[in-house]
C-alpha positions in Angstrom: -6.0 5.4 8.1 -3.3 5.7 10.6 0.5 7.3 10.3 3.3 6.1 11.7 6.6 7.7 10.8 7.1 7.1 7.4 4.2 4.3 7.3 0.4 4.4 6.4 -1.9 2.0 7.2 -5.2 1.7 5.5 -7.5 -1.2 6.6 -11.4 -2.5 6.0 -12.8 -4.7 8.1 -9.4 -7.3 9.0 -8.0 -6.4 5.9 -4.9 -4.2 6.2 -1.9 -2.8 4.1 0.8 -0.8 5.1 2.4 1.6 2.6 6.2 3.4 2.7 6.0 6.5 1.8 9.3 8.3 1.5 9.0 12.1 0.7 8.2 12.5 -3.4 9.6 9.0 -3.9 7.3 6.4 -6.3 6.7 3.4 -5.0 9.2 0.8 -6.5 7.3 -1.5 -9.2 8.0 -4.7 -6.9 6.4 -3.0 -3.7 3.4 -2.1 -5.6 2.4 -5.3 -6.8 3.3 -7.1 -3.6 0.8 -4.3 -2.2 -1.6 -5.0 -5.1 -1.7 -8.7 -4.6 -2.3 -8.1 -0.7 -5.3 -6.3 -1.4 -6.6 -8.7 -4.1 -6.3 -5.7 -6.7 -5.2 -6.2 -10.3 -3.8 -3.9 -12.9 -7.6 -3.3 -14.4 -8.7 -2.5 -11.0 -6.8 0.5 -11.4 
């Protein structure tokens, strides 16, 4: 994992996904599952 500003980037292997993180803020619905589908991760997987 790595932090940039407000950023985090978590990779495997070539894989990589950056998340916003803003304070106490939840993720907005839309940027999770764009996030989800980037990492090949469905609602079950959770």
């Amino acid at each position: 994992m790595r932090v940039r500003g407000s950023h985090h980037k978590y990779g495997k292997g070539s894989a990589r996904i950056i998340v916003p993180i803003h304070g106490n803020q939840s993720l907005k619905i839309g940027i999770q599952h764009a996030l989800m589908r980037n990492a090949g991760l469905t609602e079950e997987d959770l």
